[in-house]
C-alpha positions in Angstrom: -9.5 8.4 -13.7 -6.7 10.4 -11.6 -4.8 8.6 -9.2 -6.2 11.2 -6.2 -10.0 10.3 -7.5 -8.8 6.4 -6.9 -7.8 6.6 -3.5 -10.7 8.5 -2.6 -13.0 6.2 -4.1 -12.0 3.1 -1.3 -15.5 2.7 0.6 -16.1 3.6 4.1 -15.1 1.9 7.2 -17.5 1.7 9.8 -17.1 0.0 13.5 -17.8 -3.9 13.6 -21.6 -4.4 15.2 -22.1 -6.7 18.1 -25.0 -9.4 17.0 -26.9 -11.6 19.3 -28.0 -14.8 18.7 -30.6 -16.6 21.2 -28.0 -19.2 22.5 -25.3 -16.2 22.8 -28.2 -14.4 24.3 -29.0 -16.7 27.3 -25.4 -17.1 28.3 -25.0 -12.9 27.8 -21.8 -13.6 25.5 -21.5 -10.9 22.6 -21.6 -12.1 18.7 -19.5 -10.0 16.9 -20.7 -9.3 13.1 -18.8 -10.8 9.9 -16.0 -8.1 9.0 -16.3 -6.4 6.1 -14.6 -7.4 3.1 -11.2 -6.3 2.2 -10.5 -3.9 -0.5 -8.9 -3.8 -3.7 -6.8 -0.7 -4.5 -5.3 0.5 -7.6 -3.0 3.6 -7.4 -0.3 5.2 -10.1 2.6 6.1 -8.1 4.5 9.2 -10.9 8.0 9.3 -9.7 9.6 12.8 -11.3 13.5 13.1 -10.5 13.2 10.6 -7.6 10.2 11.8 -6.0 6.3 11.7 -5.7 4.2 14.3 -5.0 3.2 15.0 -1.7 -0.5 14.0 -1.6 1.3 10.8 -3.4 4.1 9.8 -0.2 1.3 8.6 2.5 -0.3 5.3 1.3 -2.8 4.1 3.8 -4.7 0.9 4.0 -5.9 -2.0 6.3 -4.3 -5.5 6.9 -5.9 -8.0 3.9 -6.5 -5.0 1.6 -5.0 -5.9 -2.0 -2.7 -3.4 -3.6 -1.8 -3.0 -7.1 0.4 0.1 -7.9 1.5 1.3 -11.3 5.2 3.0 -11.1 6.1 4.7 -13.8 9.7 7.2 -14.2 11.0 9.5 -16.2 14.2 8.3 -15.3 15.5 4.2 -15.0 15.9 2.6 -11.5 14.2 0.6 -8.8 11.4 0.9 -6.3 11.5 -1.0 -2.9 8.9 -1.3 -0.1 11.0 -2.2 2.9 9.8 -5.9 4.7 7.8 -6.7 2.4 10.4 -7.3 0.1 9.1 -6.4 -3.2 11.0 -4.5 -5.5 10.2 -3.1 -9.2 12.9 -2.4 -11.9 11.7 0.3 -13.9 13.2 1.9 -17.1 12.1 5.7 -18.3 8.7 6.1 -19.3 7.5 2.8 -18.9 5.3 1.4 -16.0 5.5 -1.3 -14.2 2.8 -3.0 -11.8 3.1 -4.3 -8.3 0.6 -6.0 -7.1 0.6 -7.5 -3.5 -1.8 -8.1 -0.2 -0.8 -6.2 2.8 -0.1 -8.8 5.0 2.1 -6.9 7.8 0.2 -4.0 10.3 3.0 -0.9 10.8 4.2 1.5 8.6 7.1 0.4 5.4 9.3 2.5 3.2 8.9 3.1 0.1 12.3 3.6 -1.6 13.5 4.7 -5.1 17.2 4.2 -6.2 18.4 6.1 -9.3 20.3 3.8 -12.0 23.4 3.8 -10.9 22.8 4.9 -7.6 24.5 2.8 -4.3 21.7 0.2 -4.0 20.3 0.3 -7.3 20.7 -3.7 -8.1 20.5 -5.4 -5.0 18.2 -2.0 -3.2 20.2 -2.6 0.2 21.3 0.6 0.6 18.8 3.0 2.6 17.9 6.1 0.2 15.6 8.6 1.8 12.0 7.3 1.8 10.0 8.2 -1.2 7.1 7.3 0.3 5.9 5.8 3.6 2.9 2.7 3.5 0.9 2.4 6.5 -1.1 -0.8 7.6 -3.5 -0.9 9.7 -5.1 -3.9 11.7 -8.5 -3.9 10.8 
């Protein structure tokens, strides 16, 4: 299945409902409903020359939702996502997985260094974002 058919295929989020219960009721305190369950997402992330493709460089899900991205490159180097601190090293042509819960609400880089780039080893240097995940609280 395509990556874009994937992200598209996350079920819909809808407002939480307010329940009452008879002892809520009598005092006229609100019940708020169970949350939905968190997600499970699988994406391919295809990095050509050191980039994605745009529909690719916005990741957005919600705090608790469980990610699992398959990189793959057609050239060597490593993938970051900024404070989470998770990194892939990734040689040409051959994908890797990350899989990870999104534990943090804001919005993380996504960086890619180039073997033999500044950064490559150690991915402390800032490279320009490849692509940019957004939590959000649910």
């Amino acid at each position: 299945m395509p990556a874009h058919l994937i992200e598209d295929a996350r079920p819909a989020r809808q407002p939480t409902r307010r329940a009452w219960c008879i002892g809520s009721l009598l005092a006229g305190v609100p019940v708020l409903a169970p949350a939905q369950p968190h997600a499970e997402l699988t994406r391919t992330l295809r990095i050509v020359d050191g980039a994605l493709t745009p529909d690719q460089r916005l990741i957005k899900v919600y705090r608790g939702d469980r990610l699992r991205w398959r990189v793959i490159s057609n050239a060597a180097g490593a993938v970051h996502l900024h404070a989470y601190r998770l990194s892939l090293q990734l040689q040409a042509g051959q994908a890797q997985e990350l899989a990870f819960t999104a534990f943090a609400s804001g919005r993380f880089r996504v960086e890619w260094h180039a073997a033999g780039q500044p950064g490559h080893a150690a991915a402390t240097h800032h490279a320009p974002a490849l692509a940019m995940l957004e939590v959000q609280p649910r």
